[in-house]
BALOBA-1460 file (C-alpha; in Angstrom, 3 decimals):
// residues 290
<rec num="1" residu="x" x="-65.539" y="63.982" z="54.136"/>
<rec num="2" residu="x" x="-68.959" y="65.416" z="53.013"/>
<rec num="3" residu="x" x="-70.231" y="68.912" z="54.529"/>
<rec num="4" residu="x" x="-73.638" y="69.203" z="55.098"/>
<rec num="5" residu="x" x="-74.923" y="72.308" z="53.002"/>
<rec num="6" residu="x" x="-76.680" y="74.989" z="55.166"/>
<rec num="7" residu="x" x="-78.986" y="76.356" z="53.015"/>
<rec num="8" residu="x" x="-80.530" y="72.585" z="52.897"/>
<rec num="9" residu="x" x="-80.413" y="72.827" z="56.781"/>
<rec num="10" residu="x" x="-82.078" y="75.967" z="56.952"/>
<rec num="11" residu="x" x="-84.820" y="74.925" z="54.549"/>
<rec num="12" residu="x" x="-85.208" y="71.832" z="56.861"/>
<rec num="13" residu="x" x="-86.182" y="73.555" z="59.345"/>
<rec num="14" residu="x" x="-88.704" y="76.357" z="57.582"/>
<rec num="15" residu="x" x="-90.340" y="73.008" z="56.312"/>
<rec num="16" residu="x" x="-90.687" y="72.090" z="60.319"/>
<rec num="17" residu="x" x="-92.136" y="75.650" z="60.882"/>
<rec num="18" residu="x" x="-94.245" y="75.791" z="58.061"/>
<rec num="19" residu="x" x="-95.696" y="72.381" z="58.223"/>
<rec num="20" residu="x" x="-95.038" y="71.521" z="54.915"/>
<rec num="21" residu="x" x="-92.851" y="71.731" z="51.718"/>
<rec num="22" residu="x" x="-95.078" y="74.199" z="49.588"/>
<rec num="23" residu="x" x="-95.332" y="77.452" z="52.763"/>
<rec num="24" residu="x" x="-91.944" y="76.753" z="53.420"/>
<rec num="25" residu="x" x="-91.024" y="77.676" z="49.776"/>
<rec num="26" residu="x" x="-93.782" y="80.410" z="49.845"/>
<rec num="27" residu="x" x="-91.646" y="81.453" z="53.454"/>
<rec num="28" residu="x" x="-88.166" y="81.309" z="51.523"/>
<rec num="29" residu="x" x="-89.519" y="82.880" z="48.436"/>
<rec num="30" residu="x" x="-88.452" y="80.100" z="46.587"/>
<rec num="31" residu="x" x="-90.395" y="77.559" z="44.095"/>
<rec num="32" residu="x" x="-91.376" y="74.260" z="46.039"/>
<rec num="33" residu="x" x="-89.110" y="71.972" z="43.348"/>
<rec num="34" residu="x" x="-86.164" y="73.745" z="44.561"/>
<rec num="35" residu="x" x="-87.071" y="73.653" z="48.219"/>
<rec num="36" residu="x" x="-87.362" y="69.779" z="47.612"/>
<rec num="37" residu="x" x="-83.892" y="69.949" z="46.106"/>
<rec num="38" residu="x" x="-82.159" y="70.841" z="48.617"/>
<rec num="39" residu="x" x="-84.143" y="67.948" z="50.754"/>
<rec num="40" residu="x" x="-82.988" y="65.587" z="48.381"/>
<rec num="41" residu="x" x="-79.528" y="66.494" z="48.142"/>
<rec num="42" residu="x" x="-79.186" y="66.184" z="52.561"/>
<rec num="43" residu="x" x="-80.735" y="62.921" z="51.650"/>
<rec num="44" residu="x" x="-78.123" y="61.752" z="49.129"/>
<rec num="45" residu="x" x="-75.871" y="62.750" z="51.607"/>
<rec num="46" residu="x" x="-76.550" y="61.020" z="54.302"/>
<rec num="47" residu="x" x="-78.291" y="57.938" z="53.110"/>
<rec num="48" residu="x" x="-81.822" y="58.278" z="54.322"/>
<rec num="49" residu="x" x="-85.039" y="59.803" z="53.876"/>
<rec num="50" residu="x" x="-85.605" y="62.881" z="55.894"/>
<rec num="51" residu="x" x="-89.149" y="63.645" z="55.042"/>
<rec num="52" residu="x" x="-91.515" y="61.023" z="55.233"/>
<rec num="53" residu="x" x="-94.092" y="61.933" z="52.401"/>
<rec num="54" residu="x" x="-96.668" y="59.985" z="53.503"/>
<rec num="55" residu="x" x="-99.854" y="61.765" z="53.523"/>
<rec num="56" residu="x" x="-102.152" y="62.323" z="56.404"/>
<rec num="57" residu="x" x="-98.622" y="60.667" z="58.388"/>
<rec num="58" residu="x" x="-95.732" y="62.499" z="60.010"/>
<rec num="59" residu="x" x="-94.149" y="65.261" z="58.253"/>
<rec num="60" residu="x" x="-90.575" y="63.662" z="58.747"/>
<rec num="61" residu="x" x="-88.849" y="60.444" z="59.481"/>
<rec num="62" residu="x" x="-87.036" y="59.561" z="62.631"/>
<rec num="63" residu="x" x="-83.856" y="60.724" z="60.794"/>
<rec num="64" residu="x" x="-85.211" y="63.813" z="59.922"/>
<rec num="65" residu="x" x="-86.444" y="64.585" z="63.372"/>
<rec num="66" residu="x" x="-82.698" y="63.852" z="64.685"/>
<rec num="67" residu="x" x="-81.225" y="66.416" z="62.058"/>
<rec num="68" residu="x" x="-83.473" y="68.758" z="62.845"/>
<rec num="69" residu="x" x="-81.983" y="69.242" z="66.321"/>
<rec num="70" residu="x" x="-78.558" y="69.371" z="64.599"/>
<rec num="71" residu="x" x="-79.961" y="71.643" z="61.865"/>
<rec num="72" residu="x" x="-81.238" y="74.116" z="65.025"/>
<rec num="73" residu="x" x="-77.933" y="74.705" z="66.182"/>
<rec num="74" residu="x" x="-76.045" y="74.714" z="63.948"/>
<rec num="75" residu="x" x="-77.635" y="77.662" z="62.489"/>
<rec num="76" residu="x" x="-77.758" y="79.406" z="65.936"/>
<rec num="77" residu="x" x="-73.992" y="78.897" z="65.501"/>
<rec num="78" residu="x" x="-73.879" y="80.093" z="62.156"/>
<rec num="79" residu="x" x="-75.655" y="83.265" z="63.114"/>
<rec num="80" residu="x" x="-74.006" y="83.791" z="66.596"/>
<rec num="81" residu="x" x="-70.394" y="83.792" z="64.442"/>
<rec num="82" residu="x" x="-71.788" y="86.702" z="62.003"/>
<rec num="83" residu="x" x="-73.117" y="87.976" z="64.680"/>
<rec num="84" residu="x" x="-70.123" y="88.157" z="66.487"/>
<rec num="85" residu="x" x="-67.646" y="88.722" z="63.961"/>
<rec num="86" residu="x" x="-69.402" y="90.036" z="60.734"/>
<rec num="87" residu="x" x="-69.066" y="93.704" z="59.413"/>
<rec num="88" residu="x" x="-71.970" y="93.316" z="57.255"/>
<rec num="89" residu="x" x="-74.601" y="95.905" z="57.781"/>
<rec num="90" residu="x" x="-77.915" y="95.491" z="58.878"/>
<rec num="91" residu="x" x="-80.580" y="96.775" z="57.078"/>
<rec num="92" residu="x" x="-84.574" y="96.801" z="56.879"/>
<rec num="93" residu="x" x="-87.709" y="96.776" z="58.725"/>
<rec num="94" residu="x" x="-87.856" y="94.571" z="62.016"/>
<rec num="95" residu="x" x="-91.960" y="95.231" z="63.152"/>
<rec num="96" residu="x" x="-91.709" y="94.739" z="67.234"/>
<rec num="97" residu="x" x="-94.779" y="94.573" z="69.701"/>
<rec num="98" residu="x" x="-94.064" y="94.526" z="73.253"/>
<rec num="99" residu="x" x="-96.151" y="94.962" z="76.971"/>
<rec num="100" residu="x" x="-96.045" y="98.136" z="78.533"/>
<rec num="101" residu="x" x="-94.197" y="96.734" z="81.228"/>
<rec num="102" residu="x" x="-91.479" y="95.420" z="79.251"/>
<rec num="103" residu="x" x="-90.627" y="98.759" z="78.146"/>
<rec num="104" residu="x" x="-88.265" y="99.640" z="81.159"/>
<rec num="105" residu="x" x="-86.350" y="96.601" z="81.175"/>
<rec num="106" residu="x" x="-83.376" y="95.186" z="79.514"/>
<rec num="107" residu="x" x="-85.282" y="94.002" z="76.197"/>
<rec num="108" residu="x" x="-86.168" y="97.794" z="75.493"/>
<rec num="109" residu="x" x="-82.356" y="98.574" z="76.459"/>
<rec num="110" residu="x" x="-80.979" y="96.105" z="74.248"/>
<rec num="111" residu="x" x="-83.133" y="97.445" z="71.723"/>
<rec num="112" residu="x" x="-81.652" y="101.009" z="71.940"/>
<rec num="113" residu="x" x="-78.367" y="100.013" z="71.464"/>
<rec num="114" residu="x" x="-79.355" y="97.569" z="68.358"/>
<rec num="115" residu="x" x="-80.822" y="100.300" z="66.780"/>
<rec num="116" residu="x" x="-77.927" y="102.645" z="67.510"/>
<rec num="117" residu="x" x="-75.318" y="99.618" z="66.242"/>
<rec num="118" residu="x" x="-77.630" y="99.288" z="63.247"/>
<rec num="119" residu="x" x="-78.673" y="103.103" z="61.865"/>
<rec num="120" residu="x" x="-79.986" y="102.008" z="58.623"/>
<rec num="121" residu="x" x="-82.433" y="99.349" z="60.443"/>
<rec num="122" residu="x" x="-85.931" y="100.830" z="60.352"/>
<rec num="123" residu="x" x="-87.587" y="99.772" z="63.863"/>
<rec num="124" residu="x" x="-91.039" y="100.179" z="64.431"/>
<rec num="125" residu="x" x="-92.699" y="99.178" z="68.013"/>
<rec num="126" residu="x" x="-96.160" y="99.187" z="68.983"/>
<rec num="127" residu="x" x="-97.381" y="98.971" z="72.805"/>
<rec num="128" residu="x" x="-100.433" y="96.408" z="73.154"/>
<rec num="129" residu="x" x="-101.603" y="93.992" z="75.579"/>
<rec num="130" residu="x" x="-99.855" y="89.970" z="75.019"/>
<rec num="131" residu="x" x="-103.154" y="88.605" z="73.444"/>
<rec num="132" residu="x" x="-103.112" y="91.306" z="70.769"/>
<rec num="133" residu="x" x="-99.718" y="90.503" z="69.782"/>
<rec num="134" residu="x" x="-100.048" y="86.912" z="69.918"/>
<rec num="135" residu="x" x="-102.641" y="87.647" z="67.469"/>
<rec num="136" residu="x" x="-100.557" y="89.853" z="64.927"/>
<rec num="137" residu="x" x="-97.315" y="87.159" z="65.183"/>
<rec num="138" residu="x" x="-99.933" y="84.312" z="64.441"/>
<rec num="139" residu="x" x="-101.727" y="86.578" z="61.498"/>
<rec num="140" residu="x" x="-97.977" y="87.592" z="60.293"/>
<rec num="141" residu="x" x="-98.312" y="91.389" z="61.215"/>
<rec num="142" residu="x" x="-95.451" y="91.682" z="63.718"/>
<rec num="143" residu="x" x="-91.922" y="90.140" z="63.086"/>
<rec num="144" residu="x" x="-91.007" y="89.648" z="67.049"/>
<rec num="145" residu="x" x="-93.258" y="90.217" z="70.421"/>
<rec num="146" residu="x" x="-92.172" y="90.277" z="73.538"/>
<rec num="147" residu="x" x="-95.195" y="89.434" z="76.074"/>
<rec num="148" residu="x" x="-96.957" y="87.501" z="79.198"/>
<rec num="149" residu="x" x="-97.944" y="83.879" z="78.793"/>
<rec num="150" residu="x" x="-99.264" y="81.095" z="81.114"/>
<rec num="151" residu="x" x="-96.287" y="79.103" z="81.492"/>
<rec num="152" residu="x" x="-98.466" y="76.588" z="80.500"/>
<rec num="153" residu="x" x="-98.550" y="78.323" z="76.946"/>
<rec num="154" residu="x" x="-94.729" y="78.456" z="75.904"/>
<rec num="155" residu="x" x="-94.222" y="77.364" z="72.672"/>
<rec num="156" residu="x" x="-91.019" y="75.310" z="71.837"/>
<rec num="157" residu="x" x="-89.619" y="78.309" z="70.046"/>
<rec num="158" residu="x" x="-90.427" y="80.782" z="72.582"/>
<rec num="159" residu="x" x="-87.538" y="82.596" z="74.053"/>
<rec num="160" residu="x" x="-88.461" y="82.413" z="78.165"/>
<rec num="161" residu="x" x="-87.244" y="85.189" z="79.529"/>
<rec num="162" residu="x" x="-88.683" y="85.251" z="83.191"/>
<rec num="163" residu="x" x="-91.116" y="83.431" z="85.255"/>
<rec num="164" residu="x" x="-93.133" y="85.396" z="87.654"/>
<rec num="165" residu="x" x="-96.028" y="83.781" z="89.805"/>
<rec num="166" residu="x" x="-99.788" y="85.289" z="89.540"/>
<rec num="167" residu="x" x="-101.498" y="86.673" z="92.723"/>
<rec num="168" residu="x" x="-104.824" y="87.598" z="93.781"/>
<rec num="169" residu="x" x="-104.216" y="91.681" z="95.522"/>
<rec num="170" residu="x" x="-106.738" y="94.417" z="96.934"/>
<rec num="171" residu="x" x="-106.229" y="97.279" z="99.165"/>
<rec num="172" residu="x" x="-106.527" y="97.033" z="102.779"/>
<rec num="173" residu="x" x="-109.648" y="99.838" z="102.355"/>
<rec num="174" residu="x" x="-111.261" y="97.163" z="100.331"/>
<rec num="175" residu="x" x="-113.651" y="94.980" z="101.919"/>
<rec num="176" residu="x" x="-114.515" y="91.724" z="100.010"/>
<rec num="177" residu="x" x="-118.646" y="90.924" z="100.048"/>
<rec num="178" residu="x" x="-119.537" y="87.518" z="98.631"/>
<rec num="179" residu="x" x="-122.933" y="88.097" z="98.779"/>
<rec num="180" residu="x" x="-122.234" y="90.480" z="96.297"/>
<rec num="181" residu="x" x="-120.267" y="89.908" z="92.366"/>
<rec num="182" residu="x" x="-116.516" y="90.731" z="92.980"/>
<rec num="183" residu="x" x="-115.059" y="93.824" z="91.640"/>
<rec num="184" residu="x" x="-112.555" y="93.000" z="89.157"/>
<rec num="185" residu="x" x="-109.723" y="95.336" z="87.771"/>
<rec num="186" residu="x" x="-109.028" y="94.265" z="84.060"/>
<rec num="187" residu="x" x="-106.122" y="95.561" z="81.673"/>
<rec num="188" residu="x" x="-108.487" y="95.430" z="79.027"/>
<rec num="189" residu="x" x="-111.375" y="93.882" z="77.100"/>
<rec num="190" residu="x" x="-109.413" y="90.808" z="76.221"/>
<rec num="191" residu="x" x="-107.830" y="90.244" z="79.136"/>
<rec num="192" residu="x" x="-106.119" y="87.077" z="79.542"/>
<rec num="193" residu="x" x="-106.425" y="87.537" z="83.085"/>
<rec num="194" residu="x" x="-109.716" y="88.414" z="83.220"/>
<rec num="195" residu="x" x="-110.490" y="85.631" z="81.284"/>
<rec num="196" residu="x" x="-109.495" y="83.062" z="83.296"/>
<rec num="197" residu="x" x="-110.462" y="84.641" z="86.490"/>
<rec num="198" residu="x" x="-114.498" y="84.810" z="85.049"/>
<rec num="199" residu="x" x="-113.488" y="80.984" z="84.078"/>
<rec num="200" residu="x" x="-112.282" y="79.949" z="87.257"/>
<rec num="201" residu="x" x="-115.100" y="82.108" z="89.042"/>
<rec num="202" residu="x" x="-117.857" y="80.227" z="87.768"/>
<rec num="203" residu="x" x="-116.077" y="76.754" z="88.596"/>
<rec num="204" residu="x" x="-116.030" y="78.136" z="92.098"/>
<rec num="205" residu="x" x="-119.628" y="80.327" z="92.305"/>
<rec num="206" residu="x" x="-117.718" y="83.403" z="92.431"/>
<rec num="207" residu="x" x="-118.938" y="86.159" z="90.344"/>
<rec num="208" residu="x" x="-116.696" y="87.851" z="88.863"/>
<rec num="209" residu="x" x="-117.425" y="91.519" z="87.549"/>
<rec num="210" residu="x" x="-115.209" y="93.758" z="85.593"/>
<rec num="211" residu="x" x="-115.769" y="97.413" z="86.721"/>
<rec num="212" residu="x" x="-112.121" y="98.562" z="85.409"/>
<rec num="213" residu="x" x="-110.793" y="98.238" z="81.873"/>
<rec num="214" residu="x" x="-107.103" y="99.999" z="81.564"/>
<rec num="215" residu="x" x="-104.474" y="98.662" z="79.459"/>
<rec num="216" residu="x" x="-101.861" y="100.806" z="82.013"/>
<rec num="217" residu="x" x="-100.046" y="99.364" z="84.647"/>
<rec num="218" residu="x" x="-99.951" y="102.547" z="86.483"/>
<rec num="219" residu="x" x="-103.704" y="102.706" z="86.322"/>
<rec num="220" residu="x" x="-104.446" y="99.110" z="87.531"/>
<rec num="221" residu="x" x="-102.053" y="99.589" z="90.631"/>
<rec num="222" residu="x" x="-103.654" y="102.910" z="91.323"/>
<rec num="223" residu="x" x="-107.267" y="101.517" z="91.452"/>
<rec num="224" residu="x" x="-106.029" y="99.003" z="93.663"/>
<rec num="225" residu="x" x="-104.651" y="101.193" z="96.016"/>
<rec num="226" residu="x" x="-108.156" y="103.362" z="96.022"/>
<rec num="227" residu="x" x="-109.647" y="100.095" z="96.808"/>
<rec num="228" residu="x" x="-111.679" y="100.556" z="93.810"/>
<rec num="229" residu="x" x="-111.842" y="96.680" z="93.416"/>
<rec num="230" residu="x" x="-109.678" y="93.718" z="93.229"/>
<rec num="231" residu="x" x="-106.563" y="92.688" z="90.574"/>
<rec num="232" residu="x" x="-104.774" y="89.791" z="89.628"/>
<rec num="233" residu="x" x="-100.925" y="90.488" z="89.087"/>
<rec num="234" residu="x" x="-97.453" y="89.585" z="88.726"/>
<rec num="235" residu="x" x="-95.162" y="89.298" z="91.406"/>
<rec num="236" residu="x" x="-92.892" y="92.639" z="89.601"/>
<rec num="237" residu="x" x="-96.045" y="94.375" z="90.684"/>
<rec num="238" residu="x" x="-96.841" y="93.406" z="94.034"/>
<rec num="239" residu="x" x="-96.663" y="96.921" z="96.859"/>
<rec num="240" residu="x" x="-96.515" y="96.551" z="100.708"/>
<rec num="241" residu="x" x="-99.417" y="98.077" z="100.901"/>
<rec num="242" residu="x" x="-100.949" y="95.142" z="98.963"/>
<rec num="243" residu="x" x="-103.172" y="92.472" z="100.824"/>
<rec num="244" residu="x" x="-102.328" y="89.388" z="99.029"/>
<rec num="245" residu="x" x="-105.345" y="87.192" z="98.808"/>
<rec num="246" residu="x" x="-103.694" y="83.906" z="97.692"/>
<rec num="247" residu="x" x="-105.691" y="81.646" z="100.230"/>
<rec num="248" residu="x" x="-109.168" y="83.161" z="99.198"/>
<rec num="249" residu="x" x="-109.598" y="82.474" z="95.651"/>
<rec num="250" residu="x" x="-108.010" y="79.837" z="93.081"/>
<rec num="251" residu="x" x="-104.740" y="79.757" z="92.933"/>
<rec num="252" residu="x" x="-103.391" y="81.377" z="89.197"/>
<rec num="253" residu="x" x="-101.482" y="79.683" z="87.310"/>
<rec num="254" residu="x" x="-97.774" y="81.016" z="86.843"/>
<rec num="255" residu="x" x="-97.062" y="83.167" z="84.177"/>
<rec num="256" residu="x" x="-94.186" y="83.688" z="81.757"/>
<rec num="257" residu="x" x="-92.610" y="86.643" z="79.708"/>
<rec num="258" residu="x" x="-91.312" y="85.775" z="76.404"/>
<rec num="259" residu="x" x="-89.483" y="86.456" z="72.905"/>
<rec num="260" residu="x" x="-91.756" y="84.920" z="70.387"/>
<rec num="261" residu="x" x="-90.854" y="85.285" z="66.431"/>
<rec num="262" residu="x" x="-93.680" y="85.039" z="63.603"/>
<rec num="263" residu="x" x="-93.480" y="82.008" z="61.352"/>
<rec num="264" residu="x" x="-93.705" y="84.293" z="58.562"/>
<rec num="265" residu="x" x="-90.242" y="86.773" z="59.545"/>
<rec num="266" residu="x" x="-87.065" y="85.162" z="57.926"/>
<rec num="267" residu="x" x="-84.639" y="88.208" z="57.831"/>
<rec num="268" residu="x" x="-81.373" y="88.468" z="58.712"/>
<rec num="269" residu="x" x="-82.168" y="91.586" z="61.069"/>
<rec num="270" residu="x" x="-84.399" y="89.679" z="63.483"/>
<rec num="271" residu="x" x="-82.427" y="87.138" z="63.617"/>
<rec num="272" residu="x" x="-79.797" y="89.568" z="65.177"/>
<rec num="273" residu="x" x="-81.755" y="91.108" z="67.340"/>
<rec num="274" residu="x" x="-83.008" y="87.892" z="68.939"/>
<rec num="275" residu="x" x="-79.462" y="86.432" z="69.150"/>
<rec num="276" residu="x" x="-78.618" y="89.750" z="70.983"/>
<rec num="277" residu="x" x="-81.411" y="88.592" z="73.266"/>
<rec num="278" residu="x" x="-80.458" y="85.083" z="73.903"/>
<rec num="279" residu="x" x="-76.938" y="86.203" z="74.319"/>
<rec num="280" residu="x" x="-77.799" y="88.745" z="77.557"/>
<rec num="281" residu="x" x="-80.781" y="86.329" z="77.976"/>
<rec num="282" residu="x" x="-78.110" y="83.291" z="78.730"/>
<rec num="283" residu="x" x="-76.339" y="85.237" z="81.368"/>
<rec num="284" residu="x" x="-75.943" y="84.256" z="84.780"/>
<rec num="285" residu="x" x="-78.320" y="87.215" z="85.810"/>
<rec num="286" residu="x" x="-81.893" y="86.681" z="84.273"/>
<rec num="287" residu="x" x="-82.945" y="89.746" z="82.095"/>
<rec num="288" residu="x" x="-85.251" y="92.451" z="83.863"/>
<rec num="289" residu="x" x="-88.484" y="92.806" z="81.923"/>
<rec num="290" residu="x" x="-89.948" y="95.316" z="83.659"/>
């Protein structure tokens, strides 16, 4: 009985992520005849085309888009044996961006104790807001990011790791004036938040004005609390001495905290470090983010 070779699974699938032959070879450092090699020989081996090469059509057959589900995991399974039972030694850069309030949870734990398993691994984390590093993983400058996104947003490689609902909060001091534009406490500039409050503000003739730009968690809670103006946050965040304002403005959409990779990171390293993920991630108890 034929094997399937993995290496011509694996490029199957950085052709799916790439959207083509020629960045997948650019991806795999390797020239785009060979990539098309290995195609060719999964081809021969199962007697059909995998790739349709029609252009301006779909990048792959129906055959192709069945294999690449097998092709998916059975490289997880490849790397969850090494994983598991490899010696080998990790070593290299992994570039990580993650939310401030990520930091406390278990991503940041299991991060200690990669590092710690993996000495030689050179680990380098910046703190940002999610639309910044959805911004360097699309432009290639971070390997992994952990971050908030509308549930509405999760890509199919995304790595979910909680869903939290979005609420509408003031202080009790704070009274809310129509007649006037609404206060609004933003964790920055860009401010996905922001953004679609001022969106679904003017749908709804409510004006919404950003007097507060901190990228702290700390320092939107504490304006809140001084009544300084009102936030939109997560339910991780909510305080009893909240008023939740759920029935006065539009209802926000619900948001999720993910594990995204860049299309551009194919190292053995990350890959470890996000099966060490999924593995905790899969538990019965979800992961705390925050």
């Amino acid at each position: 009985m034929e094997r399937l070779d993995l290496d011509g699974l694996h490029a199957l699938v950085m052709i799916s992520k790439a959207g083509g032959v020629t960045r997948a070879a650019e991806m795999l450092s390797l020239s785009q005849p060979a990539v098309s090699h290995k195609i060719k020989r999964l081809e021969q081996a199962l007697g059909c085309d995998l790739l349709a090469r029609r252009p301006g059509g779909p990048l792959f057959t129906e055959a192709g888009e069945r294999l690449l589900d097998y092709a998916g995991r059975m490289l997880d399974l490849n790397d969850a044996i090494f994983a598991s039972l490899g010696r080998q030694s990790l070593s290299g850069r992994i570039r990580l961006a993650m939310t401030e309030d990520t930091t406390g949870g278990d991503v940041a734990r299991i991060l200690g104790r990669f590092s710690r398993q993996h000495p030689q691994m050179n680990v380098q984390l910046k703190i940002a807001q999610s639309l910044a590093i959805s911004d360097w993983i699309h432009n290639g400058e971070v390997d992994v990011g952990v971050m908030q996104i509308f549930e509405s947003e999760v890509q199919p490689d995304d790595m979910v790791l909680f869903t939290d609902k979005l609420h509408w909060v003031k202080s009790p001091n704070h009274v809310l004036d129509f007649t006037k534009p609404v206060p609004f406490l933003s964790f920055d500039s860009n401010c996905f938040y922001k953004h679609w409050a001022q969106r679904q503000g003017k749908q709804h003739g409510i004006e919404i004005n950003p007097v507060l730009e901190c990228p702290s968690i700390g320092g939107i809670l504490s304006a809140t609390h001084a009544g300084l103006g009102v936030a939109i946050l997560n339910g991780l965040h909510l305080t009893q001495n909240m008023d939740i304002l759920d029935d006065v403005f539009p209802v926000p959409p619900s948001i999720c905290y993910v594990v995204r990779t860049s299309k551009e990171t194919n190292s053995d390293a990350v890959k470890a470090l996000i099966n060490e993920i999924a593995t905790e991630a899969a538990s019965v108890v979800p992961l705390r983010v925050a």
